[in-house]
Every structure is written in C-alpha cells, then in structure tokens.
Biopython code that builds the backbone (N, CA, C, O; Angstrom):
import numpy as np
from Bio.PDB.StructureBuilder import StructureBuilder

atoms = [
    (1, "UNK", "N", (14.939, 8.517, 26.134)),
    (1, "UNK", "CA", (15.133, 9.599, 25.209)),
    (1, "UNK", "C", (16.077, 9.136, 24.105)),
    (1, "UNK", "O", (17.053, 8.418, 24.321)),
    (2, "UNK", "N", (15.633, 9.706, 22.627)),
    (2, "UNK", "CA", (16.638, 8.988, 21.670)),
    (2, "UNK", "C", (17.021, 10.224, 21.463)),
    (2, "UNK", "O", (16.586, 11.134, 22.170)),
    (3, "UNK", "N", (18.203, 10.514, 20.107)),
    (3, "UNK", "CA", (18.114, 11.296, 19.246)),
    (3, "UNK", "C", (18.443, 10.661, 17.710)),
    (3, "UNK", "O", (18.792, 9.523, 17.395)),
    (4, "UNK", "N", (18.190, 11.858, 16.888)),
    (4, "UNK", "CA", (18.336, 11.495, 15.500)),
    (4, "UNK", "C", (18.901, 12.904, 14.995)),
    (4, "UNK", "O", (18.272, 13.869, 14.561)),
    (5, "UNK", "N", (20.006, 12.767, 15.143)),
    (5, "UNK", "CA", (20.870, 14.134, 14.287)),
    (5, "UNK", "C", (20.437, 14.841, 15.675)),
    (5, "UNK", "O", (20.342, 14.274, 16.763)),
    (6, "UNK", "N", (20.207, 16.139, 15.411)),
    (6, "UNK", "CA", (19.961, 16.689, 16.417)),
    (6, "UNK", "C", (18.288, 17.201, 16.842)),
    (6, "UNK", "O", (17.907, 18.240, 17.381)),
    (7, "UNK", "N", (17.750, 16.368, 16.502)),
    (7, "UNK", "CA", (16.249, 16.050, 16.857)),
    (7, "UNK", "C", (16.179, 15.463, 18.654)),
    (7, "UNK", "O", (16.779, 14.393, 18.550)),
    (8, "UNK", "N", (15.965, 15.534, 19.467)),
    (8, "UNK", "CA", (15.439, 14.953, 20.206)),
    (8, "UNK", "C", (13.873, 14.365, 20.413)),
    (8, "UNK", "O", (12.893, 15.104, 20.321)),
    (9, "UNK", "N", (13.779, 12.860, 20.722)),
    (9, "UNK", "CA", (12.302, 12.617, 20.952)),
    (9, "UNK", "C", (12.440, 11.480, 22.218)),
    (9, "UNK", "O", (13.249, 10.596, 22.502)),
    (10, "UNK", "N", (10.869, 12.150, 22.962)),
    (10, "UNK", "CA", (10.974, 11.157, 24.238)),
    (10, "UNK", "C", (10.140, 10.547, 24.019)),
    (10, "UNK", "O", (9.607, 11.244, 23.156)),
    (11, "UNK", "N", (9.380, 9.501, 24.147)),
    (11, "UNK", "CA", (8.123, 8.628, 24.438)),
    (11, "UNK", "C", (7.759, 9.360, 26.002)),
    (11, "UNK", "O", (8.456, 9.696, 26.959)),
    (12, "UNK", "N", (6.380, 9.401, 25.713)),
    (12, "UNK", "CA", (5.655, 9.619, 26.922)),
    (12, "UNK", "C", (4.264, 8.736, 27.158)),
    (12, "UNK", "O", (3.462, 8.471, 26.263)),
    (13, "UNK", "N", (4.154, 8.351, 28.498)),
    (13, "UNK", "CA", (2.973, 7.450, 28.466)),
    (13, "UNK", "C", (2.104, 8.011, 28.560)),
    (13, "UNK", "O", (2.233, 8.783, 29.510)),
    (14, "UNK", "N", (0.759, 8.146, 27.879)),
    (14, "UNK", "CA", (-0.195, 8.603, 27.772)),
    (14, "UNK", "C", (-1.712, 8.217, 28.972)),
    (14, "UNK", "O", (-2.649, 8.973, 29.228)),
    (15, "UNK", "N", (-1.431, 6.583, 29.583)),
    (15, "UNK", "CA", (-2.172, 6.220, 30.204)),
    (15, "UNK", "C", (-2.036, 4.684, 29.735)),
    (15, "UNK", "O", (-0.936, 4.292, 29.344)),
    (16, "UNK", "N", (-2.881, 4.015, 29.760)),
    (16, "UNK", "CA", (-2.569, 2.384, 30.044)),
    (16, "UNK", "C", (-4.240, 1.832, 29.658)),
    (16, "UNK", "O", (-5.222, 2.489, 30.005)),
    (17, "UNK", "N", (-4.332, 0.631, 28.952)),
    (17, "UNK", "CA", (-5.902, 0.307, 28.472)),
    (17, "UNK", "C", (-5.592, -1.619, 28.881)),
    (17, "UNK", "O", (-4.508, -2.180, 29.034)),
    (18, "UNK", "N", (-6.946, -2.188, 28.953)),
    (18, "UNK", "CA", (-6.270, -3.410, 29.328)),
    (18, "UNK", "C", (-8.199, -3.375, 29.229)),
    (18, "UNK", "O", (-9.103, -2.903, 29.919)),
    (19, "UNK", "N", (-8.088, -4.236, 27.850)),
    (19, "UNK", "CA", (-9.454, -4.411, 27.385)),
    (19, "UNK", "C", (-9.762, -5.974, 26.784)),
    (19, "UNK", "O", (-8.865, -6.748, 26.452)),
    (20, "UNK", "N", (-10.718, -6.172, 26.737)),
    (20, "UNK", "CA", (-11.962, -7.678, 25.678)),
    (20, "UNK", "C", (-11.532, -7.096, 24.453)),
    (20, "UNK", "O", (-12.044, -6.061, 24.026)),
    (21, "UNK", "N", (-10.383, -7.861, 23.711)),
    (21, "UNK", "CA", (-10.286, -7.511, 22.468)),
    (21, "UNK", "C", (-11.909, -7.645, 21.535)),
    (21, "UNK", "O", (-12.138, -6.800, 20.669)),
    (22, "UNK", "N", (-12.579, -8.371, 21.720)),
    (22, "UNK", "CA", (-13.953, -8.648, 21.300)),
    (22, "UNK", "C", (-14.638, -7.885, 21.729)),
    (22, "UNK", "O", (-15.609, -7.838, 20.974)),
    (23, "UNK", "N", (-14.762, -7.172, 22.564)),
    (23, "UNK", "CA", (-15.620, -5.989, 22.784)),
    (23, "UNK", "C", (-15.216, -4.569, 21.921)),
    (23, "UNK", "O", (-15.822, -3.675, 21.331)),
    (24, "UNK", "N", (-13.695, -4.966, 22.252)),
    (24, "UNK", "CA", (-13.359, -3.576, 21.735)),
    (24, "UNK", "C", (-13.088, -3.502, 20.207)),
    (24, "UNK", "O", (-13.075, -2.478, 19.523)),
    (25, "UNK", "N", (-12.890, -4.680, 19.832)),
    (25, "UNK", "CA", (-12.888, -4.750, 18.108)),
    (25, "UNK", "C", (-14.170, -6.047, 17.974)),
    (25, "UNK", "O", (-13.781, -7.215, 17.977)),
    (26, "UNK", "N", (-16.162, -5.651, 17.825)),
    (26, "UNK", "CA", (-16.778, -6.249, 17.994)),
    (26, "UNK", "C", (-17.127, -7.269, 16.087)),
    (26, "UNK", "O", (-18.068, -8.019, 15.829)),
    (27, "UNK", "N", (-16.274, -6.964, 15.409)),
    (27, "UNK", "CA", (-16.256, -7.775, 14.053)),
    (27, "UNK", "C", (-15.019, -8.626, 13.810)),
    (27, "UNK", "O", (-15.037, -9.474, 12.918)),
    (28, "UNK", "N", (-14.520, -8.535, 14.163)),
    (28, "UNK", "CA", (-13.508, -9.448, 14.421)),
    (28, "UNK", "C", (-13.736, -10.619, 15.610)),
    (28, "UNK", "O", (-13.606, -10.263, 16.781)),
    (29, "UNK", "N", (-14.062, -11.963, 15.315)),
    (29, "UNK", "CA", (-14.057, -12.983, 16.250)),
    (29, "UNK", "C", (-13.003, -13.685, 17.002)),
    (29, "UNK", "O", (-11.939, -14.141, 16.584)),
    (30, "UNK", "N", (-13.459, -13.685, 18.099)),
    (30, "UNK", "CA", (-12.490, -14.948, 19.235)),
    (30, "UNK", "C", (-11.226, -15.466, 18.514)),
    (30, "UNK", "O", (-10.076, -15.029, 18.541)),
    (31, "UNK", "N", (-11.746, -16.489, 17.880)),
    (31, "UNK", "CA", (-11.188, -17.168, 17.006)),
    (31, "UNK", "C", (-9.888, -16.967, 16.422)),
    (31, "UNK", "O", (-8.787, -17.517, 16.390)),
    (32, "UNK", "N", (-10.557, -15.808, 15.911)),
    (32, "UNK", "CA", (-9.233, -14.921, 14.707)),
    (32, "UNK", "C", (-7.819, -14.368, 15.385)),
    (32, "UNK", "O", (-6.811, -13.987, 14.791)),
    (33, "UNK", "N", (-8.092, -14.454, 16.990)),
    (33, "UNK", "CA", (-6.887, -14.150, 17.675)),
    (33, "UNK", "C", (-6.142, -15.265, 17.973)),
    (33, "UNK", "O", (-5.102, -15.003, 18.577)),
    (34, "UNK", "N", (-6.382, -16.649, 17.696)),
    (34, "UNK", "CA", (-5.434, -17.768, 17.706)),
    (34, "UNK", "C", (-4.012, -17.228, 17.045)),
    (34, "UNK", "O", (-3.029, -17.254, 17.785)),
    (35, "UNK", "N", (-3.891, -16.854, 16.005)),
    (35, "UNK", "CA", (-2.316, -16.727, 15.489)),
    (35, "UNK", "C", (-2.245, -15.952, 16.190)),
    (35, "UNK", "O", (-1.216, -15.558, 15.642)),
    (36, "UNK", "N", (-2.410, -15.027, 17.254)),
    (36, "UNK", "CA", (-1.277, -13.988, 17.840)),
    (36, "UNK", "C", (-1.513, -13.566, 19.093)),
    (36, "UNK", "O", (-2.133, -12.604, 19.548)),
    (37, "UNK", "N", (-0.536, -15.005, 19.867)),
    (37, "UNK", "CA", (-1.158, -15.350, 21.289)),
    (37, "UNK", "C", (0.033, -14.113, 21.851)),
    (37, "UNK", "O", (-0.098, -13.886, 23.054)),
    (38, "UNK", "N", (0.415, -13.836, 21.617)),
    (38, "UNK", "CA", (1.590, -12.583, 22.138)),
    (38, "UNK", "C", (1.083, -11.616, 22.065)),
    (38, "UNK", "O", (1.669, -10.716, 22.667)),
    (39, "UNK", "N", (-0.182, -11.228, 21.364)),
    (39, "UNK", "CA", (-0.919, -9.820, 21.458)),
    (39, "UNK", "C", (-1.939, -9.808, 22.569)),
    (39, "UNK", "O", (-2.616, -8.816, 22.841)),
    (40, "UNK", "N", (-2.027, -11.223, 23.336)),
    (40, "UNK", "CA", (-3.196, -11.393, 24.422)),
    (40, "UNK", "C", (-2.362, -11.663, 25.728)),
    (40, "UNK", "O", (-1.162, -11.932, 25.798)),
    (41, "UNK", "N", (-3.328, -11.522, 26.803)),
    (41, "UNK", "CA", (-2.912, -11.290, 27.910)),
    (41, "UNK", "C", (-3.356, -13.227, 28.690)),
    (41, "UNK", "O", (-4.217, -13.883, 28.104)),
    (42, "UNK", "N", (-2.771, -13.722, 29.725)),
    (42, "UNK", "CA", (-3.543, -14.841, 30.035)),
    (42, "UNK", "C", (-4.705, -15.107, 30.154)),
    (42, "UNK", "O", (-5.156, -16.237, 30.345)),
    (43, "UNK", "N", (-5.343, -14.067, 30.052)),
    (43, "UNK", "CA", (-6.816, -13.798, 30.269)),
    (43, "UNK", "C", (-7.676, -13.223, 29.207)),
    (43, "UNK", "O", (-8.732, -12.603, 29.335)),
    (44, "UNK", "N", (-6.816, -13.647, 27.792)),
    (44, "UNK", "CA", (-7.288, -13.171, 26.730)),
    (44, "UNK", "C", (-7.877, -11.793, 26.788)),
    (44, "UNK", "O", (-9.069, -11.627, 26.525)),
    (45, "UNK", "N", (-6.947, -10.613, 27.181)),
    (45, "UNK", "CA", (-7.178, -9.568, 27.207)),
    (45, "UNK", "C", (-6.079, -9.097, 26.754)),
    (45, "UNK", "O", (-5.035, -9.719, 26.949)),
    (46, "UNK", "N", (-6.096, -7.507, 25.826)),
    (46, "UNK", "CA", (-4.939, -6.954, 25.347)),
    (46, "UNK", "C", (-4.543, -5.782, 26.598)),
    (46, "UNK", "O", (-5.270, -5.161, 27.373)),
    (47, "UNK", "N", (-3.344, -5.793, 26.440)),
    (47, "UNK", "CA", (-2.571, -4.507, 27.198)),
    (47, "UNK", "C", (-2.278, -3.830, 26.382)),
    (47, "UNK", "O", (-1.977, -4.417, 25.342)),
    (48, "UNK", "N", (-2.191, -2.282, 26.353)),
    (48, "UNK", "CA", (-1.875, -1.126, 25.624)),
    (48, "UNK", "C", (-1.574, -0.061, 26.271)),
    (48, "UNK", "O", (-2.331, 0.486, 27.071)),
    (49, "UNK", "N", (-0.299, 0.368, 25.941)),
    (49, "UNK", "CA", (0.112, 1.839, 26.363)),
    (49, "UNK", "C", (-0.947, 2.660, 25.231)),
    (49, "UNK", "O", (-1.512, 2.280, 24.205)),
    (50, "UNK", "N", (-0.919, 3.518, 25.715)),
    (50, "UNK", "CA", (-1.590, 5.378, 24.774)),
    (50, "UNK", "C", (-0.566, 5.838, 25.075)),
    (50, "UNK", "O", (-0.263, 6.000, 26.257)),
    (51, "UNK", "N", (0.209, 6.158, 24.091)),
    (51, "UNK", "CA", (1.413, 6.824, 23.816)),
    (51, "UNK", "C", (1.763, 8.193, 23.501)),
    (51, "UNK", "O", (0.709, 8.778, 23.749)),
    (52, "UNK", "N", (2.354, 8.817, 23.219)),
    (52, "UNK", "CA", (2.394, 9.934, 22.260)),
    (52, "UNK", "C", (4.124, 10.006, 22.523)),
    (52, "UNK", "O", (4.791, 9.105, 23.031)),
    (53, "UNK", "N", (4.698, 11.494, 21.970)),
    (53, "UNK", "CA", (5.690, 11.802, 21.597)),
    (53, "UNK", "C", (6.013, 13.339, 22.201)),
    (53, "UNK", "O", (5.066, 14.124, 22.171)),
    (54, "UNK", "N", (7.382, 13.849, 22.787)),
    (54, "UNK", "CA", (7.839, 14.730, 23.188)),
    (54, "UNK", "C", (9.083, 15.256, 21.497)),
    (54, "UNK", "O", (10.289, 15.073, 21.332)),
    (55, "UNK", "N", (8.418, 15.671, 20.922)),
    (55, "UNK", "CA", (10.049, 15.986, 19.976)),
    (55, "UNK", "C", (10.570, 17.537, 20.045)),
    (55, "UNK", "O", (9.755, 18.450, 19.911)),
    (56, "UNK", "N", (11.752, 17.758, 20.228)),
    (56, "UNK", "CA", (12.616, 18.573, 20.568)),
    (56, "UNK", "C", (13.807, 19.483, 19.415)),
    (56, "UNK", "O", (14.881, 18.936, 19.662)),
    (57, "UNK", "N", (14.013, 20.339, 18.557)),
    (57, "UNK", "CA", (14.596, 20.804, 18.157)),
    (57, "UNK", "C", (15.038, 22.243, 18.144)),
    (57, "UNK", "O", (14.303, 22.896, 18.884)),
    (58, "UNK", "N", (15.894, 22.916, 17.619)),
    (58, "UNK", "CA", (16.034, 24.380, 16.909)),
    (58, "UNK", "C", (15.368, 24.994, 18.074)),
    (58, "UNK", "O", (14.363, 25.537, 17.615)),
    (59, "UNK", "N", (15.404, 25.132, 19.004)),
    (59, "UNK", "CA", (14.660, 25.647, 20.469)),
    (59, "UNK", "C", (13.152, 25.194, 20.150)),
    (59, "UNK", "O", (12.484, 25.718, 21.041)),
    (60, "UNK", "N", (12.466, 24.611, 19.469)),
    (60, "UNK", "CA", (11.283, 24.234, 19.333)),
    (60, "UNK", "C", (10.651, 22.817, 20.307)),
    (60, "UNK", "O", (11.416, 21.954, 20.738)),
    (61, "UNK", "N", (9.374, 22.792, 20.503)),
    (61, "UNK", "CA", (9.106, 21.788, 20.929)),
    (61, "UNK", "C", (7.532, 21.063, 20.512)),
    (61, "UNK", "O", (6.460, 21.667, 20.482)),
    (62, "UNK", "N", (7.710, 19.941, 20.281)),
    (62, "UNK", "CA", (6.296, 19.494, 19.506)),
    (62, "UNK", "C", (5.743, 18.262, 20.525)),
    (62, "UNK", "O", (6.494, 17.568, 21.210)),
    (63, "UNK", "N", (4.518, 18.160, 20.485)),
    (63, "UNK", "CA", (4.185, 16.805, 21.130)),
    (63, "UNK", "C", (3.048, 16.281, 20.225)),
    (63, "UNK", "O", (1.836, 16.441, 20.083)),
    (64, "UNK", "N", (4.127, 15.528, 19.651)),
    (64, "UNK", "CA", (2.586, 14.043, 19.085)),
    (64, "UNK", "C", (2.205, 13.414, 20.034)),
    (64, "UNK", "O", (2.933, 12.790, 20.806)),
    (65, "UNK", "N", (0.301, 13.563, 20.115)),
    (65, "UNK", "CA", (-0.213, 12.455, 20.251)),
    (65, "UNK", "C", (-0.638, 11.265, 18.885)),
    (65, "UNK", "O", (-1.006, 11.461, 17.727)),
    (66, "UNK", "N", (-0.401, 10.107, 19.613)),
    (66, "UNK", "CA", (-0.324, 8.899, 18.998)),
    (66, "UNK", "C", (-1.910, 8.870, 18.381)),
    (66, "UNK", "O", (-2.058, 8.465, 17.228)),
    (67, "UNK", "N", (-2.953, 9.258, 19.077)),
    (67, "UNK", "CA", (-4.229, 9.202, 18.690)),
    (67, "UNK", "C", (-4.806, 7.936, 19.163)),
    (67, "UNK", "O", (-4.037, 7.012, 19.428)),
    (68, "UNK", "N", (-6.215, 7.774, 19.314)),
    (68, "UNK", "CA", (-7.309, 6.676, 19.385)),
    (68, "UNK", "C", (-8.445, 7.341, 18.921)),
    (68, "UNK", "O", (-8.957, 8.411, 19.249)),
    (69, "UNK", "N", (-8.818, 6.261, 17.863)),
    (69, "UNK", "CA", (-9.941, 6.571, 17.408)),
    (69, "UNK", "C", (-10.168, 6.606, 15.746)),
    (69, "UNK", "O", (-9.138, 6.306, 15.141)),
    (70, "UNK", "N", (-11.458, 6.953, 14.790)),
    (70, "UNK", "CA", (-11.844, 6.979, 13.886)),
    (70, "UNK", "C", (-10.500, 7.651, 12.935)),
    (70, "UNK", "O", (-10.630, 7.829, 11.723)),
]
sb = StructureBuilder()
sb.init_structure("model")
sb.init_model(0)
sb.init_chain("A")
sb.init_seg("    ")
for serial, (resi, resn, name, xyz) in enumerate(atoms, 1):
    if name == "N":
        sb.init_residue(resn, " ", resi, " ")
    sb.init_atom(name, np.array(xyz, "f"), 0.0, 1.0, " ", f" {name:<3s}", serial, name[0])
structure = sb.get_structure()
C-alpha cells in the first residue's frame, strides 16, 4: 500500500498469464525479442501479472482495472 498526500492506492493482483510471446503478439517475430532477454522467461515465455488498482480517498473508493485488450 502507498500513499500520495492523502490518496491511498493498493496494487491488487488480478491473476497471472505466462504465454508464447509469438503466439500472443503473432506480427512481431522470434527474432525481435533478442534485445530484451529480461522480458522472457528461460523458456522464452513471458510472465505477467493482470493488475489493477484499489484507490482510496475522501471516504471514497475506486478500483482501476489495468485492462487487456483492444
């Protein structure tokens, strides 16, 4: 939990993805993931939280989701 002034916000895990970057981004090639061996898994697979947001103020309460998709 952080705050900012008197905002509160939590991260919340949304669920967990662990995909074929090439499947899941099918225009983008193999290849093109050489510069960013820290975004792949040993198995040339990405890990991803689905995230969203708990934010907290003025007795109010909001929850961003982070979103997937178009």
């Amino acid at each position: 939990m952080s705050w900012v002034g008197n905002v509160e916000i939590m991260s919340l895990s949304d669920g967990h993805l662990n995909f074929d970057p090439c499947a899941f981004f099918p225009s983008i090639d193999a290849g093109e993931w050489g510069p960013y061996p820290e975004a792949l898994t040993g198995e040339h697979r990405v890990d991803l939280n689905i995230g969203s947001f708990l934010v907290r103020s003025d007795g109010r309460t909001i929850l961003v989701d982070t979103g997937m998709g178009p």
